[in-house]
KOLRO-603114 format. One record per residue (C-alpha): x, y, z; residue in one letter. Coordinates in pm, whole numbers. Layout:
N
+--------+--------+--------+-------+
:      u :      v :      w : marti :
+--------+--------+--------+-------+
:      X :      Y :      Z :     a :
...
+--------+--------+--------+-------+
//
This chain:
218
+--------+--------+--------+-------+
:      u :      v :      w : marti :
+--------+--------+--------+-------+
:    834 :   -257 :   2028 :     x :
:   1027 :     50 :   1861 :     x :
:   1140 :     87 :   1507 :     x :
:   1492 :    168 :   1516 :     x :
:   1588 :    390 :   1238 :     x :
:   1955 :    276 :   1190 :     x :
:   1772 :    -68 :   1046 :     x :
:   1663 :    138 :    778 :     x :
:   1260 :    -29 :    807 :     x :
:   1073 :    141 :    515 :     x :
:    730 :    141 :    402 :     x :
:    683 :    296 :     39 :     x :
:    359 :    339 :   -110 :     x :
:    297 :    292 :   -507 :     x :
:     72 :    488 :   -665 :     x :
:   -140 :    351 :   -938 :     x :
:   -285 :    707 :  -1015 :     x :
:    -89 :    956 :  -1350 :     x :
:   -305 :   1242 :  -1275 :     x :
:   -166 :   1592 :  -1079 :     x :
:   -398 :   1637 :   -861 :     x :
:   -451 :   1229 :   -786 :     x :
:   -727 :   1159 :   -520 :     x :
:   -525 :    782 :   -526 :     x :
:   -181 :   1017 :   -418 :     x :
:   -378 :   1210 :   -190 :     x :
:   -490 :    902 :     32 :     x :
:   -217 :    710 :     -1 :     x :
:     -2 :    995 :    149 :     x :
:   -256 :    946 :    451 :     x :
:   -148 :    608 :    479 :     x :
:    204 :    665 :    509 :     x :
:    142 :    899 :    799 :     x :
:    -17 :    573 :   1020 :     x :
:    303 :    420 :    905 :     x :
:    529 :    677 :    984 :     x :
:    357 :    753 :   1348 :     x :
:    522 :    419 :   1417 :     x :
:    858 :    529 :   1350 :     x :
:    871 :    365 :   1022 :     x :
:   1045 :    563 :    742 :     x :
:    856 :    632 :    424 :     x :
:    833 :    662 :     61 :     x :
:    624 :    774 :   -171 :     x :
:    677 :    594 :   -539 :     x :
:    536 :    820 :   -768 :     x :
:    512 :    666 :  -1139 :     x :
:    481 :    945 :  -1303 :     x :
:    891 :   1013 :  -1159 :     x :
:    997 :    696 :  -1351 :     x :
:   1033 :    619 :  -1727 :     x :
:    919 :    253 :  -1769 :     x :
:    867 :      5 :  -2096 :     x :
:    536 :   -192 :  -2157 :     x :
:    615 :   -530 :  -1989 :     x :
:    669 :   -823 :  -2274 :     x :
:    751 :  -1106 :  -2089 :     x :
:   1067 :  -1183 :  -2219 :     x :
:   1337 :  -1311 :  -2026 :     x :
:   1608 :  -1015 :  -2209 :     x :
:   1597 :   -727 :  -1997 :     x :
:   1867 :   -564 :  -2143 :     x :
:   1648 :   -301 :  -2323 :     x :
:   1457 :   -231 :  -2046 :     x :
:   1517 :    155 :  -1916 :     x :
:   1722 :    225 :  -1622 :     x :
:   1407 :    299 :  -1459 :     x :
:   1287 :      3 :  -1451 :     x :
:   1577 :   -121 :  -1246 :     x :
:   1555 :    168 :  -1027 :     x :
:   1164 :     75 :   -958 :     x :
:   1253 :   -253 :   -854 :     x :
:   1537 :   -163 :   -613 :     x :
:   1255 :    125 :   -446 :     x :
:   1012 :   -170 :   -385 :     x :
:   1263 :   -420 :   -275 :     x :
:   1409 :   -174 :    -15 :     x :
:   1056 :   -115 :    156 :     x :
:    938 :   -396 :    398 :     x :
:    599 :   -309 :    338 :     x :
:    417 :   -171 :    101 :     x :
:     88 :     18 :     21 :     x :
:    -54 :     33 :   -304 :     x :
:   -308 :    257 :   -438 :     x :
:   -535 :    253 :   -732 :     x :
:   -853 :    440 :   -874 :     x :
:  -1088 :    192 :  -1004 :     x :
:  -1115 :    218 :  -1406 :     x :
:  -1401 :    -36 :  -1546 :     x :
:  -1409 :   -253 :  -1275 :     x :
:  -1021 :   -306 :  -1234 :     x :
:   -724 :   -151 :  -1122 :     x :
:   -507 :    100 :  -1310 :     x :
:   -308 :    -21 :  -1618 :     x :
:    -52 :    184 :  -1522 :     x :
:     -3 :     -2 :  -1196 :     x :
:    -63 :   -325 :  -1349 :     x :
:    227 :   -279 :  -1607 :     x :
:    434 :   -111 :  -1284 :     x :
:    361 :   -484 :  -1117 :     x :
:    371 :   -655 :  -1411 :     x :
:    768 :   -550 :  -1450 :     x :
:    848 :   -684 :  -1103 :     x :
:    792 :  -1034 :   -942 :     x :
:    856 :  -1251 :   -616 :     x :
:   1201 :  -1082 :   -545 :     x :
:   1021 :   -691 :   -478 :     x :
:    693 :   -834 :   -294 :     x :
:    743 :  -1275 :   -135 :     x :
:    720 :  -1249 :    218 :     x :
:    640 :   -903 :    256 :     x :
:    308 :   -732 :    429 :     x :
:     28 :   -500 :    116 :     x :
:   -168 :   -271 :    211 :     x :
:   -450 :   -145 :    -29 :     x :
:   -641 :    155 :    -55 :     x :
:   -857 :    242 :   -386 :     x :
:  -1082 :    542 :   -514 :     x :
:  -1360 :    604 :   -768 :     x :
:  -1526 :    910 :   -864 :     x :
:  -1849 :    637 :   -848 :     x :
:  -2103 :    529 :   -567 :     x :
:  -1946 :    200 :   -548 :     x :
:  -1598 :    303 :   -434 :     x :
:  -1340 :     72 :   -547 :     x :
:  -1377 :   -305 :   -432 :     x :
:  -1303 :   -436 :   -763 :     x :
:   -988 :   -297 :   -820 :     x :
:   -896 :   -407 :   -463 :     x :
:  -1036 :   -772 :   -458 :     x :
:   -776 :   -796 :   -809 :     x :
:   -509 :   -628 :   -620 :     x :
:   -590 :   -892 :   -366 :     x :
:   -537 :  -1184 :   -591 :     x :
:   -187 :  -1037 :   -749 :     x :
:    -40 :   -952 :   -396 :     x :
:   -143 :  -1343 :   -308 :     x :
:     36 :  -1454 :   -652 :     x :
:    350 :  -1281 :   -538 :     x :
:    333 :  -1459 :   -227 :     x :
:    297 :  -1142 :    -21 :     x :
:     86 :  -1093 :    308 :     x :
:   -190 :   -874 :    235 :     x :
:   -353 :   -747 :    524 :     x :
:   -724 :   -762 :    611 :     x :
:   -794 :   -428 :    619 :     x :
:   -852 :   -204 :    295 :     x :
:   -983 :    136 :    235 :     x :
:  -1212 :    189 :    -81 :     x :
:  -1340 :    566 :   -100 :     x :
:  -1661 :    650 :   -307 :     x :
:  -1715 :    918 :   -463 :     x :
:  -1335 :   1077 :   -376 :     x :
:  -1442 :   1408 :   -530 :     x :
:  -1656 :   1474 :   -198 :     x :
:  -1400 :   1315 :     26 :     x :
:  -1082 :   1534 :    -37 :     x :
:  -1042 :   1939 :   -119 :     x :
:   -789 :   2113 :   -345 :     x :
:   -474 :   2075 :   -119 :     x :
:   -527 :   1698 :    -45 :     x :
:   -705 :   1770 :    285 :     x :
:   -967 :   1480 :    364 :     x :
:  -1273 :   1600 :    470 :     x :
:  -1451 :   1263 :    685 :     x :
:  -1249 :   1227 :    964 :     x :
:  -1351 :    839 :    981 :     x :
:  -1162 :    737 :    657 :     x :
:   -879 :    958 :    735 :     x :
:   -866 :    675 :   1071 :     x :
:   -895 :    441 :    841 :     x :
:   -617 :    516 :    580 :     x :
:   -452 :    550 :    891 :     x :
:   -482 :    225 :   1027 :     x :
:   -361 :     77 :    684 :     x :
:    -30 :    219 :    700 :     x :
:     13 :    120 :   1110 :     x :
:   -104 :   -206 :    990 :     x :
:    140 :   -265 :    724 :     x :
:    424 :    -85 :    925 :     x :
:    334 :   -310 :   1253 :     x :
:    280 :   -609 :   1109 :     x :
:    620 :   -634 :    906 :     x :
:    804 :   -475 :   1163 :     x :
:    685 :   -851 :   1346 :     x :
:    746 :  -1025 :   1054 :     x :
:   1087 :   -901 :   1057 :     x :
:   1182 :   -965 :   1331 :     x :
:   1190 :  -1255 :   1604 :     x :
:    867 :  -1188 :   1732 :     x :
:    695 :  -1416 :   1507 :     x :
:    415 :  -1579 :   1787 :     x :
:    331 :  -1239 :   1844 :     x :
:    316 :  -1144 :   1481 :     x :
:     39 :  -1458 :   1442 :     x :
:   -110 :  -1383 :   1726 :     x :
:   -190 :   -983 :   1613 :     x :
:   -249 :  -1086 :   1251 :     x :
:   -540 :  -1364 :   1315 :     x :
:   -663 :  -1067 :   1558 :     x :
:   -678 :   -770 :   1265 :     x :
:   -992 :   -876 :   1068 :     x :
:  -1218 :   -659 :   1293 :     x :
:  -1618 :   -609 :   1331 :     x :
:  -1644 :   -281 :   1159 :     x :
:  -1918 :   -190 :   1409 :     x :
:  -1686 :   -329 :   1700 :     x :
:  -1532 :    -19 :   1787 :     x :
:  -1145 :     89 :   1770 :     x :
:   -963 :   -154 :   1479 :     x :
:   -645 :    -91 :   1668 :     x :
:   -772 :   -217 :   2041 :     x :
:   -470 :   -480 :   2141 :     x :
:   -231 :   -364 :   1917 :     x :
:     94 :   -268 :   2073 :     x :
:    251 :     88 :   1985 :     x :
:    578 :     88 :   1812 :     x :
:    783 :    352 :   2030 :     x :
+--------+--------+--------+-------+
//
């Protein structure tokens, strides 16, 4: 299989994270390498670059910020997506949630998730994930089986974004092949093939190389 650029197949990455130097941006960024090593192109959608409203349900968008509008069409244009997320009292970021919260079915039905979360705790970031898990299913989304949650993030990375443990750098990795793989399938006519690799992807983590079977986009 090879990506072909002139289909414009894009994988963006949201980050949940408003802080400069974001451990959430930092991995995230990792991701989107795995996905661009497939020849996927890639985004990074940085919320800090858009100026959004608090979400209030109401069906009258017309005082919502250009922004908002402009978020939507980012997300919509990416076949997959990866979203990332410290873990703040047991949840996800608010800042993500509202992000999500201003979107629906027409960004995210039908389309592959990756997550990846970080906490500056010894417990890393399942919670935030596992409710990540439940919105991406409510938006009738594919959300993939693998997920990266990083302890303690303040050990993992250095200054310039570097990560230091070479076995979750494979693993951020294999979340963006994953996402850019598996909707690259999904897209396309392949889908046996797509089944077949996604009831293969939940792994043993002690089962050796997650990717073992899984054909290269070139």
């Amino acid at each position: 299989m090879k990506i072909d650029h002139k289909e414009n197949f894009k994988i963006a990455a949201l980050c949940g994270s408003l802080r400069t130097k974001s451990y959430t941006r930092m991995a995230i960024n990792i991701a989107l390498l795995g996905a661009a090593e497939l020849g996927a192109q890639t985004q990074l959608i940085d919320l800090r670059d858009y100026k959004l409203i608090f979400c209030d349900g109401k069906e009258d968008e017309s005082h919502y910020p250009s922004d908002v509008f402009r978020l939507r069409k980012d997300v919509k244009s990416a076949a997959g997506i990866i979203l990332g997320t410290p873990e703040y009292h047991g949840s996800f970021s608010g800042v993500l949630k509202n992000a999500l919260d201003l979107m629906g079915f027409e960004e995210f039905e039908g389309k592959m998730i990756g997550l990846v979360g970080v906490s500056g705790g010894k417990m890393g970031a399942l919670n935030a994930l596992s409710g990540l898990r439940n919105i991406g299913r409510a938006l009738h989304a594919w959300v993939i089986p693998e997920q990266v949650a990083i302890p303690e993030a303040w050990k993992v990375f250095d200054d310039e974004g570097n990560i230091l443990e070479e076995s979750l750098k494979e693993r951020l990795l294999t979340v963006g092949r994953q996402v850019a793989r598996f909707a690259y399938l999904h897209s396309s006519e392949k889908a046996l093939e797509f089944l077949r690799l996604w009831e293969s992807a939940p792994e043993n983590p002690g089962g050796g190389n997650q990717d073992a079977g899984l054909p290269k986009i070139q």
